[in-house]
N, C-alpha and C positions, 0 to 999 in steps of 0.2 A: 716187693713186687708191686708197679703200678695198677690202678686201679681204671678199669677202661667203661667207656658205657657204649649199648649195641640196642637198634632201636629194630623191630621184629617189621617184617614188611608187609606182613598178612595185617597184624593190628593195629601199628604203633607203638605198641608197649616199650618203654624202657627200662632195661635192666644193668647193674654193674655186675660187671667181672673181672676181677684179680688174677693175673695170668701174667706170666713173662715177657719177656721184652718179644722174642722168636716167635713164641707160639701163640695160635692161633684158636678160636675160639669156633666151634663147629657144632654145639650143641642146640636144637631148635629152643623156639620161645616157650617158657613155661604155663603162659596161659591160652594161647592157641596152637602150639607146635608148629608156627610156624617159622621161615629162617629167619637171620637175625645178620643185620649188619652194622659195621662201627661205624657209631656218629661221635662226629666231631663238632666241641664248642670253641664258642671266641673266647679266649681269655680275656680276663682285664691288663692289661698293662699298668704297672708303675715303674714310676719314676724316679729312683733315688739319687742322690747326693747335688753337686753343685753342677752348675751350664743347663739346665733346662729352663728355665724361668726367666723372662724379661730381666726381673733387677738380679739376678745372678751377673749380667754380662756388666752392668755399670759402673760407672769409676767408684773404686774406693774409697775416694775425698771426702765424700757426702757433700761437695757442691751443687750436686745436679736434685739431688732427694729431697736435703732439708733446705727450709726457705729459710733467708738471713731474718736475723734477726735487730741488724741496724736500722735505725729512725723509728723503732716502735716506741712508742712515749708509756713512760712509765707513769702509770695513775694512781 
């Protein structure tokens, strides 16, 4: 069962509730009785696997990445 959170509109207070996907959450706020509505956060977004990132898209050769290494004088 997910877990939801419901912010009371007389105090502010937030609290969680464990309740089904359907049902509905009707109970007042337990520090002023007053009602109690769902608040919604931002998640964070990730990003997994390959094509997000700049050098994700670049040639494979490694032409463009690593700089040559011809005419560097060996000391």
């Amino acid at each position: 069962m997910p877990l939801y959170e419901y912010r009371c509109t007389a105090c502010g207070a937030l609290t969680d509730v464990r309740h089904g996907f359907d049902a509905t959450h009707t109970e007042p706020c337990e520090k002023c009785g007053g009602p109690l509505v769902r608040h919604f956060n931002a998640n964070g977004i990730v990003f997994k696997g390959t094509g997000f990132y700049i050098n994700d898209s670049r040639s494979s050769n490694g032409a463009e990445s690593a700089p040559s290494s011809e005419g560097a004088s060996a000391a």
